[in-house]
C-alpha positions in Angstrom: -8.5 48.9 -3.2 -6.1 47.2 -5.2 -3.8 46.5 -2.3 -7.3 45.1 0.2 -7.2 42.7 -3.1 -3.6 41.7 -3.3 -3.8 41.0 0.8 -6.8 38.4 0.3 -5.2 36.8 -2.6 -2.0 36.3 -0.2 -4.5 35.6 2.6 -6.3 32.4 0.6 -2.7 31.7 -0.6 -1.4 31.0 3.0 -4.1 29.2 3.5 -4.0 26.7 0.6 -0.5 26.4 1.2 -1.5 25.6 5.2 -4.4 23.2 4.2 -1.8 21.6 1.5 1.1 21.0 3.9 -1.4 19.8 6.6 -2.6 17.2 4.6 0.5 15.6 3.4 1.5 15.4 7.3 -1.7 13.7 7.8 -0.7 11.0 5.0 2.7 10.7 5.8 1.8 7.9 8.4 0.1 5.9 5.1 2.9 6.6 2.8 3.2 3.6 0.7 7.0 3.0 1.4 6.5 1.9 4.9 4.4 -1.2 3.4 7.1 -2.9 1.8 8.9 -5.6 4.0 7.8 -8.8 6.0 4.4 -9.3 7.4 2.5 -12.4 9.2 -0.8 -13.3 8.1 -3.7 -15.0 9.8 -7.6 -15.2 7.6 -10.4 -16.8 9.8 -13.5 -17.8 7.9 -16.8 -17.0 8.1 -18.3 -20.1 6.1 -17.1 -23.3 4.5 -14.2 -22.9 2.3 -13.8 -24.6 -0.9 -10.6 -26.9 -0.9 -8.9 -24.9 -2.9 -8.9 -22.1 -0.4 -7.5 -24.2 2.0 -3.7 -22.8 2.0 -5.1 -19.6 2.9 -7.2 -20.4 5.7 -5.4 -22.5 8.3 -6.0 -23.8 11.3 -4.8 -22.8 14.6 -1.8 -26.2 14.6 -0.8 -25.0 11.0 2.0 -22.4 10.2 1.2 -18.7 10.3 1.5 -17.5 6.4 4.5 -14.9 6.4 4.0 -12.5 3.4 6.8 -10.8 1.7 5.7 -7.6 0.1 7.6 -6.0 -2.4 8.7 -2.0 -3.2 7.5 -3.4 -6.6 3.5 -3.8 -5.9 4.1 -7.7 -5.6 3.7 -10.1 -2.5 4.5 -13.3 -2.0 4.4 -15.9 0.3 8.0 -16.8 1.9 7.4 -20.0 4.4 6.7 -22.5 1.9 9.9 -22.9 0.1 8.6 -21.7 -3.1 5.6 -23.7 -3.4 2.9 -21.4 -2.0 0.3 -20.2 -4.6 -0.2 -17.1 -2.6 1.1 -14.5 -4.5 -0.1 -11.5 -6.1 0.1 -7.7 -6.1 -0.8 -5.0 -3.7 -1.8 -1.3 -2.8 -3.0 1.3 -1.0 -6.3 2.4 -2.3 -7.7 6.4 -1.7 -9.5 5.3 1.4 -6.0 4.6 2.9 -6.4 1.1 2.6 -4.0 -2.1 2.1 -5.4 -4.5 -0.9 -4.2 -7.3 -1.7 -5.2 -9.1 -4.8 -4.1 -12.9 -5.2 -3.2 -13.9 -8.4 -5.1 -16.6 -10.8 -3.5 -19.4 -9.6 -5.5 -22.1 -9.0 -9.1 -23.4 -10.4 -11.6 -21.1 -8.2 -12.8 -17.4 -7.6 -10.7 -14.3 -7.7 -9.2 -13.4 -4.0 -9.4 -9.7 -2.4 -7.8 -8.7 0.8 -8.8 -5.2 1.9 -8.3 -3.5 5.2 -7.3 -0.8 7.1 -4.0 0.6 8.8 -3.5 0.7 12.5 0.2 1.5 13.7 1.7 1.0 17.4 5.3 1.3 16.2 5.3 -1.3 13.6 2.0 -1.3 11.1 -0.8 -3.7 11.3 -3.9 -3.9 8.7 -7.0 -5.7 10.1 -10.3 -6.2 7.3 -12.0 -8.5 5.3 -11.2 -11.6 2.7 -13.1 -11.6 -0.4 -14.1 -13.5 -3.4 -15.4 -12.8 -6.6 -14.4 -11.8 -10.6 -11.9 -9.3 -11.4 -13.2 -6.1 -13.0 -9.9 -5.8 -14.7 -6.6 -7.6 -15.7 -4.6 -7.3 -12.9 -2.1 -5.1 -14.8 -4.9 -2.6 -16.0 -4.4 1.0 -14.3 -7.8 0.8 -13.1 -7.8 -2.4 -11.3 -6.8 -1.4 -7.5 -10.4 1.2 -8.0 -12.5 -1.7 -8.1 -10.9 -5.0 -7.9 -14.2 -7.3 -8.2 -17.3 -6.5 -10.4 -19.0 -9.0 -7.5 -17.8 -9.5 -4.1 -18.6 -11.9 -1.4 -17.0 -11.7 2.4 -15.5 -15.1 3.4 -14.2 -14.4 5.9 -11.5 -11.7 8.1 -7.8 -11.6 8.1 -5.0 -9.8 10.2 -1.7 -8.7 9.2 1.2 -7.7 11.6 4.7 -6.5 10.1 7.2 -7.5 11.8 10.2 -6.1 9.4 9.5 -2.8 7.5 12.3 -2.5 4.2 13.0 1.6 4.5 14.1 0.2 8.5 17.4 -1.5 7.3 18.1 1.9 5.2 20.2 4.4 7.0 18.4 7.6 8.1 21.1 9.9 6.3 21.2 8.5 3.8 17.5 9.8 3.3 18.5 12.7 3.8 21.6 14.0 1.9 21.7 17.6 3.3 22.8 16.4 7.3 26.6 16.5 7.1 28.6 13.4 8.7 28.6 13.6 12.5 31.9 11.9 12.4 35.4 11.8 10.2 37.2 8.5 9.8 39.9 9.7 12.9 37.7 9.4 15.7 37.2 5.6 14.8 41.3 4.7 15.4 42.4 3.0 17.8 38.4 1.9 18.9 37.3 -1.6 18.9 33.3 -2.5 18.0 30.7 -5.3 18.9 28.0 -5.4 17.0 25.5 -8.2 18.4 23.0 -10.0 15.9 19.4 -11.6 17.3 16.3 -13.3 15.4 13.2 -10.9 15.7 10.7 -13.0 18.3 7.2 -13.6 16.6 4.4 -12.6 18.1 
């Protein structure tokens, strides 16, 4: 009897375990460190923006917005030679979405971009812009669970990364238990090209 019992406890054991590692392989693909990095930005709107919205929505002859987002929770804008107002802080909320909330900048409503992750080698979030009041400080703990007490959509936006920041770390060094494939002696004697070009913007 006692030993039927210690097998099921094992039994639901192995499975929790299962379920457990399953699940973390499932959100491995949304694991926050792949967000940090360079991203282009384009928001269409879906009614008349007020002028102060303006920088956010261009037209189709303006610049695309490229968005720096940092390991830090912050994002910024990094075309404008430091004079862009859109900045602000970011994360991924527990329906695997990107959010970005724009900072109080400017004379006009509080600024939510929420989406959701597609990836074909590089990551790209696709959802909705929209306005409203902040529920919370945007340094409250709470704040990324419900960003706006009211919400309005304005309009959609896209973003497509086109540098990731864990892609310029080296792959061993993320992992400290591979030992070197090489020792300095096989690189005597050898002479190395290393060739530089711009990434091409979609």
């Amino acid at each position: 009897m006692m030993r039927n019992s210690s097998l099921r406890s094992f039994c639901f054991l192995s499975l929790f375990l299962l379920v457990a590692f399953l699940s973390s392989t499932i959100s491995f693909s949304l694991d926050r460190q792949r967000f940090p990095g360079i991203w282009k930005m384009v928001c269409k709107p879906d009614q008349e923006i007020p002028s102060v919205l303006r920088g956010l929505f261009r037209n189709e002859r303006e610049d695309k917005i490229i968005l720096q987002l940092n390991p830090d929770n912050t994002f910024k804008q990094c075309n404008e030679d430091g004079q862009s107002w859109i900045v602000g802080c970011w994360e991924v909320n527990d329906d695997d979405k990107l959010v970005l909330a724009l900072c109080r900048r400017y004379a006009g409503p509080d600024i939510v971009l929420e989406g959701g992750v597609q990836e074909d080698g590089f990551l790209r979030i696709s959802g909705s812009v929209m306005k409203g009041k902040f529920m919370y400080p945007e340094n409250h703990p709470s704040f990324f669970e419900q960003p706006l007490a009211t919400q309005e959509t304005i309009g959609s936006f896209t973003l497509d990364q086109y540098l990731a920041s864990n892609s310029l770390l080296p792959s061993m060094a993320e992992s400290p238990l591979v030992e070197n494939q090489f020792k300095p002696s096989d690189f005597y004697g050898r002479e190395f090209i290393m060739t530089v070009e711009p990434l091409k913007l979609k």
